[in-house]
C-alpha positions in Angstrom: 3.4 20.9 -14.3 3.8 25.0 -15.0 1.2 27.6 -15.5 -0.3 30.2 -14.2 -2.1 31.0 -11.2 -5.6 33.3 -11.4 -6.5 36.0 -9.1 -4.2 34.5 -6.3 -3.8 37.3 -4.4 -7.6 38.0 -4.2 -8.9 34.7 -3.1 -6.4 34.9 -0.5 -7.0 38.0 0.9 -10.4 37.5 1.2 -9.8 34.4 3.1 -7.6 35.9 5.2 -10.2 39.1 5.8 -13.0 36.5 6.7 -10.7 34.9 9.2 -10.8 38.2 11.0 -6.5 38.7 10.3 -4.2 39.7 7.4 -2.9 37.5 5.5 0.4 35.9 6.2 3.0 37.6 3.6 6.0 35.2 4.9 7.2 31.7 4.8 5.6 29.7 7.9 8.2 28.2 9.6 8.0 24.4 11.0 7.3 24.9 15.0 10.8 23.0 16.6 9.0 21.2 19.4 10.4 20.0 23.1 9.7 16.6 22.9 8.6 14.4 20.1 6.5 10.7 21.7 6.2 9.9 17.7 9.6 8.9 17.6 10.0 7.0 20.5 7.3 3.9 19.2 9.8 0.9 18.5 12.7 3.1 18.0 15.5 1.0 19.1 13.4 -2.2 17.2 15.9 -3.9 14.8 14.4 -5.9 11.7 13.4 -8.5 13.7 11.4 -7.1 16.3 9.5 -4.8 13.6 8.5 -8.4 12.2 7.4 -9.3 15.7 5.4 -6.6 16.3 3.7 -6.7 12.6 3.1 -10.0 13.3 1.3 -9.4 16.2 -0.7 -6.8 14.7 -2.0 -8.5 11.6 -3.8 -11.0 14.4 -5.9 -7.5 15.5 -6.6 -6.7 11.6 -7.9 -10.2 10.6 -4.8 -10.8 8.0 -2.8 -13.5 7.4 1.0 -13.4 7.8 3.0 -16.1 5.8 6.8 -15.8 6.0 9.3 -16.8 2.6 12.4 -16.6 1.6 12.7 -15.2 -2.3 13.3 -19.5 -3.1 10.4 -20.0 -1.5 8.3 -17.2 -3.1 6.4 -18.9 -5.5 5.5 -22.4 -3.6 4.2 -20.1 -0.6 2.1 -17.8 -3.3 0.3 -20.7 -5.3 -0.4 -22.1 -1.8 -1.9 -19.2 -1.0 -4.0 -18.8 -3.9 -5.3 -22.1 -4.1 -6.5 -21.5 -0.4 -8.4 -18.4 -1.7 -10.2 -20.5 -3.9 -7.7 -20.1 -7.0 -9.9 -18.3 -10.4 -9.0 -15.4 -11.9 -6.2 -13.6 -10.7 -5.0 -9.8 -11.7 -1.6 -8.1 -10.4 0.5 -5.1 -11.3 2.5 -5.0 -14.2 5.8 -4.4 -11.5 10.2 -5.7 -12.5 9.8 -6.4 -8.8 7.9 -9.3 -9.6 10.4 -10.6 -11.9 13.1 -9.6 -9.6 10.9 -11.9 -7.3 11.5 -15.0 -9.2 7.2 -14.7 -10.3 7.6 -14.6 -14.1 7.6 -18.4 -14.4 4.2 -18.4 -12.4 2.7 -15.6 -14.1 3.4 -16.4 -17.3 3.6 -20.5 -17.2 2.4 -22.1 -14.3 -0.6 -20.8 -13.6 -1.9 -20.3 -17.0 -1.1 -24.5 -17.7 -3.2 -24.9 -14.8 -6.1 -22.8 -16.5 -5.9 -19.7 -14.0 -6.4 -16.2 -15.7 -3.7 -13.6 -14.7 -4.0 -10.0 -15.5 -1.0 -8.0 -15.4 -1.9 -4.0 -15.2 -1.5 -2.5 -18.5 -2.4 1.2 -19.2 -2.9 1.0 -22.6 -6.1 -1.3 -21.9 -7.4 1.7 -20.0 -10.6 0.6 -18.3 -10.9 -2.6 -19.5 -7.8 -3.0 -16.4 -10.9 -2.2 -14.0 -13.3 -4.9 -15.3 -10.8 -7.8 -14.9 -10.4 -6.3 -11.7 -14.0 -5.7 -10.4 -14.0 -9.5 -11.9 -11.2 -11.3 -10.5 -11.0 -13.2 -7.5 -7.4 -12.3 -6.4 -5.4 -8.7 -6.5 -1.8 -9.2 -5.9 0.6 -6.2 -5.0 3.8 -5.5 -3.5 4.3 -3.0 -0.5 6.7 0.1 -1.0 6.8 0.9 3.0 5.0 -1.1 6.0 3.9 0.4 8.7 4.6 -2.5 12.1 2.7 -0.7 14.3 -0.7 -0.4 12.3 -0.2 -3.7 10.2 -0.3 -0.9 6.8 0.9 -1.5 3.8 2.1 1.9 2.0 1.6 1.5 -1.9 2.7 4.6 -4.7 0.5 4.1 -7.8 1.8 4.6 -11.2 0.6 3.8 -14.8 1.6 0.2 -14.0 0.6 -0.2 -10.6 -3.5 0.6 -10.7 -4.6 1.3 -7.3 -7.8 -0.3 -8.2 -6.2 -4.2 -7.8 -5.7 -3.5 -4.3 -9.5 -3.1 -3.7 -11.8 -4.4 -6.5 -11.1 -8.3 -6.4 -12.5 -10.4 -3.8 -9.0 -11.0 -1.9 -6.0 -9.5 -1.6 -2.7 -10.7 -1.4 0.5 -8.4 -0.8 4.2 -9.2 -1.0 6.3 -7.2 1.6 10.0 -7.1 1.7 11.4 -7.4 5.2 13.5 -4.6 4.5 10.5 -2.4 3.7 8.9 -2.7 7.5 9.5 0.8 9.5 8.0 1.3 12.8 5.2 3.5 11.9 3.2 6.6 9.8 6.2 8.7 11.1 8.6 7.1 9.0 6.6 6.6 6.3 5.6 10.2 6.7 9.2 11.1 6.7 10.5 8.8 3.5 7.7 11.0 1.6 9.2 14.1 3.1 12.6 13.5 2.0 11.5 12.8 -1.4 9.7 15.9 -2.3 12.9 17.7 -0.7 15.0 16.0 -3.1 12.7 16.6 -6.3 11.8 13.1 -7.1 8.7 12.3 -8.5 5.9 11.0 -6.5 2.7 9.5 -7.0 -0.3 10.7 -7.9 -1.9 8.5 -5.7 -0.3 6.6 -2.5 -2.3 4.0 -0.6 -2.6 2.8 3.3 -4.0 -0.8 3.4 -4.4 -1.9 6.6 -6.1 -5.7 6.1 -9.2 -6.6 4.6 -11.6 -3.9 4.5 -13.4 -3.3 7.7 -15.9 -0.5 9.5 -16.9 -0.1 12.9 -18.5 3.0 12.7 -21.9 1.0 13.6 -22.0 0.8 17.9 -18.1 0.0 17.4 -19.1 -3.3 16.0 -15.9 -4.1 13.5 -17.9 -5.8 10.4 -14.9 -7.0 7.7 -15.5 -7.4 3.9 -17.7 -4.0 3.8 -16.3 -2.1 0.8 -13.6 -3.8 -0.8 -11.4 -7.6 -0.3 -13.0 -9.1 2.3 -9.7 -11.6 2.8 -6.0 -10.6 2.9 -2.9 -12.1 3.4 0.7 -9.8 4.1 3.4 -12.4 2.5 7.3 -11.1 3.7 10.2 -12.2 1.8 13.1 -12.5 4.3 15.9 -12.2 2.3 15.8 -9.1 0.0 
């Protein structure tokens, strides 16, 4: 997006004077620091040990872990469903999910067995958020996962509404094995290289870290305050 900028120079100076300094007329360079702890948290963790330690951490964040295999996919997701009391179910309108194997349940199976799915579709505007205030299930896929925190790193686009992450009662998100990194720093970093190379990024990009939750009260952790009061991480093994 191009235009043109207003009084710039101005409103910068002026910050700059009430700052008690002049302003900074050069490029700020990036400090090259002695040592660097962030990279050292499961650095020499191979794919399996980043599973272990997500594992481990979705026990702290009161989420569910089920491991599949892509054969597996859709016996493990209606299982899942059906333990999260089934109804009405809305998801992002994503190829990943028919690079899944999920089009037969999306489109067949679970409409024969009288379950409502929603696939995201920007030209219904905000009808999209009223099936998904209303729905009992919000199922999403995870772009990067964060092992260390138990986060799932989601890019919105015109398909992918952020609100099905947060608006139904439960949520439910695939993660590909391949997908799990250590932690923010490597998220941080993909994000990084991105914007070096020119891609396009999201206008909005997500952390999820379980089932919504505060503890802002006496440190008390109280689940379910603000958004899907149940989640469940599901990892496909082999993609």
């Amino acid at each position: 997006m191009s235009g043109t900028i207003q009084n710039r120079d101005a409103f910068l100076n002026k910050i700059a004077s009430r700052l008690g300094r002049n302003r900074f007329l050069t490029t700020v360079e990036r400090p090259e620091w002695s040592y660097h702890p962030q990279d050292t948290v499961l650095k020499d963790a191979d794919a399996d040990e980043l599973l272990e330690a997500l594992k481990t951490q979705c026990t702290t964040i009161h989420t569910d872990l089920i491991e599949t295999n892509k054969a597996g996919l859709i016996d493990t997701l209606r299982k899942i469903v059906s333990e999260y009391g089934g109804g009405s179910i809305v998801a992002w309108k994503d190829t990943r999910f028919e690079q899944y194997g999920l089009s037969p349940l999306f489109d067949t199976i679970w409409p024969s067995e009288n379950i409502d799915v929603h696939q995201w579709n920007p030209e219904a505007g905000e009808e999209n958020i009223q099936l998904a205030e209303k729905a009992n299930i919000g199922i999403t896929i995870s772009d990067i996962t964060l092992a260390e925190s138990g986060t799932a790193v989601q890019f919105s686009n015109k398909n992918r509404g952020r609100t099905v992450s947060f608006l139904p009662l439960k949520s439910i998100i695939i993660i590909p094995k391949s997908s799990i990194v250590p932690r923010m720093t490597q998220a941080a970093k993909i994000i990084r290289e991105r914007v070096k190379n020119g891609e396009h990024l999201a206008s909005c990009i997500n952390f999820i870290t379980g089932p919504s939750n505060s503890a802002d009260i006496e440190m008390n952790l109280v689940v379910g305050v603000h958004g899907p009061v149940k989640a469940a991480y599901i990892v496909i093994k082999d993609l």
